[in-house]
C-alpha positions as CSV (number, residue, x, y, z in Angstrom):
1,X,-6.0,-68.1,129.0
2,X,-8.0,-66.7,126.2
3,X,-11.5,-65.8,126.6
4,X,-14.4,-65.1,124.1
5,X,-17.7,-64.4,124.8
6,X,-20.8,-63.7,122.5
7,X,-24.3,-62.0,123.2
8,X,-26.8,-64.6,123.0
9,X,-28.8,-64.2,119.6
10,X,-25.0,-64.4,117.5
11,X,-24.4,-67.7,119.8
12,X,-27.7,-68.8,119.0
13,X,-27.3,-68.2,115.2
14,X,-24.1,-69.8,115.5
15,X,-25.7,-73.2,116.9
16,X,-28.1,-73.0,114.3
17,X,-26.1,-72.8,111.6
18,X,-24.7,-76.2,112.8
19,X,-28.4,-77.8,113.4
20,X,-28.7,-76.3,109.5
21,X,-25.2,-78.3,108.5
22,X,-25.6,-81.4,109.9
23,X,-29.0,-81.5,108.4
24,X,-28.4,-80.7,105.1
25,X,-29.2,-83.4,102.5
26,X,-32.1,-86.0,102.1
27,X,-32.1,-87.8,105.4
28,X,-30.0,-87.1,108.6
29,X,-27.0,-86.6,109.6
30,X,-24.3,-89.1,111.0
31,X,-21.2,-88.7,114.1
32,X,-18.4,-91.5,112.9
33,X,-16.4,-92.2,116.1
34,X,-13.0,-92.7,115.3
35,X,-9.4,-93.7,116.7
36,X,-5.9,-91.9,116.5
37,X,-5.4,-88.2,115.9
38,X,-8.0,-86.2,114.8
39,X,-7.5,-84.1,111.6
40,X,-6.3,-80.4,111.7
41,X,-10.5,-80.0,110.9
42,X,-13.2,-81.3,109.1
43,X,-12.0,-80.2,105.8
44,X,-8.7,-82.4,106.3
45,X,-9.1,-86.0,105.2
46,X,-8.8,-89.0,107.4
47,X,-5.4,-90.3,106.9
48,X,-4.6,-93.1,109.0
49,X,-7.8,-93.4,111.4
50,X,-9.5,-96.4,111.7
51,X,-14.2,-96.2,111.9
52,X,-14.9,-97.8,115.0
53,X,-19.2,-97.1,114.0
54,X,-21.2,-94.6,112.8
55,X,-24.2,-93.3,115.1
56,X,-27.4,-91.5,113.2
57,X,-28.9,-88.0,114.4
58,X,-32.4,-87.6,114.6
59,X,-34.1,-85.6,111.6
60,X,-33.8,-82.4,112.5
61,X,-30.7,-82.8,114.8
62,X,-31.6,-80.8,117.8
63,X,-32.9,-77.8,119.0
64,X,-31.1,-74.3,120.0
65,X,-32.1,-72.6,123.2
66,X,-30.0,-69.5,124.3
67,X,-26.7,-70.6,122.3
68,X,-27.2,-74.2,123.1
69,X,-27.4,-76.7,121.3
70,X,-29.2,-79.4,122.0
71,X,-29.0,-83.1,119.9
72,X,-31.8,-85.0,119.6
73,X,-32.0,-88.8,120.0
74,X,-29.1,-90.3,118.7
75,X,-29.7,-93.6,117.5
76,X,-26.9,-96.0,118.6
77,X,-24.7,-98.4,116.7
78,X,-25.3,-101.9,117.6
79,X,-22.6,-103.5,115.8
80,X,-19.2,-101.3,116.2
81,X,-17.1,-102.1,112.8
82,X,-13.8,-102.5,114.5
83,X,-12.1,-102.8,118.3
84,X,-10.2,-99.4,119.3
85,X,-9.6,-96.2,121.8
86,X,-12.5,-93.8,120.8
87,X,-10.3,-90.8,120.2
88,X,-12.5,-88.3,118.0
89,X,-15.9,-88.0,116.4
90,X,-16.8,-86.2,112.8
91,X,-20.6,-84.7,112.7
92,X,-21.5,-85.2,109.0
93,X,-25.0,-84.2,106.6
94,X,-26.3,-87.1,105.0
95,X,-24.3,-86.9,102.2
96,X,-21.1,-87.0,104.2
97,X,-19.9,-83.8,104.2
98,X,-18.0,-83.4,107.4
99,X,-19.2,-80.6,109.3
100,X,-17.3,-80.5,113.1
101,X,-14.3,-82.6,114.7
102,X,-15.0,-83.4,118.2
103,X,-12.9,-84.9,120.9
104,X,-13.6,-88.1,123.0
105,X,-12.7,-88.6,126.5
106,X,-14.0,-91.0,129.1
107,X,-16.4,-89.5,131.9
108,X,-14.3,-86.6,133.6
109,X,-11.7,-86.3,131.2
110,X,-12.9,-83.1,129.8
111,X,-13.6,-83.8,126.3
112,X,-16.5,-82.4,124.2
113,X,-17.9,-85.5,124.0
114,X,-17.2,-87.9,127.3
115,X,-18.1,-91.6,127.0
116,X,-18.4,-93.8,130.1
117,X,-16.1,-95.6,128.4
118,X,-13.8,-95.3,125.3
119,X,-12.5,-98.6,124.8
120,X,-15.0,-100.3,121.8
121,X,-15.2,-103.8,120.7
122,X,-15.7,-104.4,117.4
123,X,-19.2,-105.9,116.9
124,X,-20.6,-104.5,120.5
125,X,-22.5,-101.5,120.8
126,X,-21.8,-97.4,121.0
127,X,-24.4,-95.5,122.3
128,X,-24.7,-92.1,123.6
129,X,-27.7,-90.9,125.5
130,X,-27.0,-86.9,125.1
131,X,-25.0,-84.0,123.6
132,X,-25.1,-80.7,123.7
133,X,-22.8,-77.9,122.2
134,X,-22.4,-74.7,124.5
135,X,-21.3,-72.2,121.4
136,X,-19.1,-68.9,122.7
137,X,-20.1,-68.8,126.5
């Protein structure tokens, strides 16, 4: 097992630098949740994945405490564009540059982001009620 560990002010730089990414452009930012394999990283194009709905970040994002990052309110999705397995999220700016890759899992499975469910119905909701990014702890 391979192990990496930061002081706390380069973490904390490092989780602003993404609160600075996914706020760049007019307006905020977005996390598409997405089925099938996730791309090598975010500056790999989809190829074959299919939107299952876009959640909005709050304007800023989130806050930083101690290498922590903390999101914001996420507004929800109230009408999921298609019926799928969430598999993956992309963080984007407002302009829809990606920014991270994130995996999806259902509570427990160990996934950056866990969802009490995964399975999504195409005009039903997706909502997340928190996230937060430990950087390099």
């Amino acid at each position: 097992m391979a192990i990496a560990k930061f002081k706390t002010t380069l973490r904390s730089t490092l989780a602003n630098d993404i609160v600075t990414a996914v706020d760049a452009g007019v307006g905020a930012g977005t996390l598409k949740v997405y089925t099938a394999s996730m791309p090598a990283s975010p500056d790999v194009a989809l190829s074959g994945q299919t939107l299952l709905g876009t959640l909005t970040f709050s304007d800023p994002c989130g806050t930083v405490t101690n290498g922590v990052l903390t999101f914001s309110t996420i507004t929800q999705d109230d009408s999921a564009d298609a019926t799928g397995t969430a598999a993956w999220a992309r963080a984007a700016d407002s302009t829809g540059a990606a920014v991270a890759d994130f995996d999806i899992t259902a509570t427990g499975g160990g996934g950056v982001i866990t969802m009490n469910t995964v399975s999504i119905v195409e005009l039903g909701p997706i909502a997340m009620t928190s996230f937060s990014i430990t950087v390099g702890a």
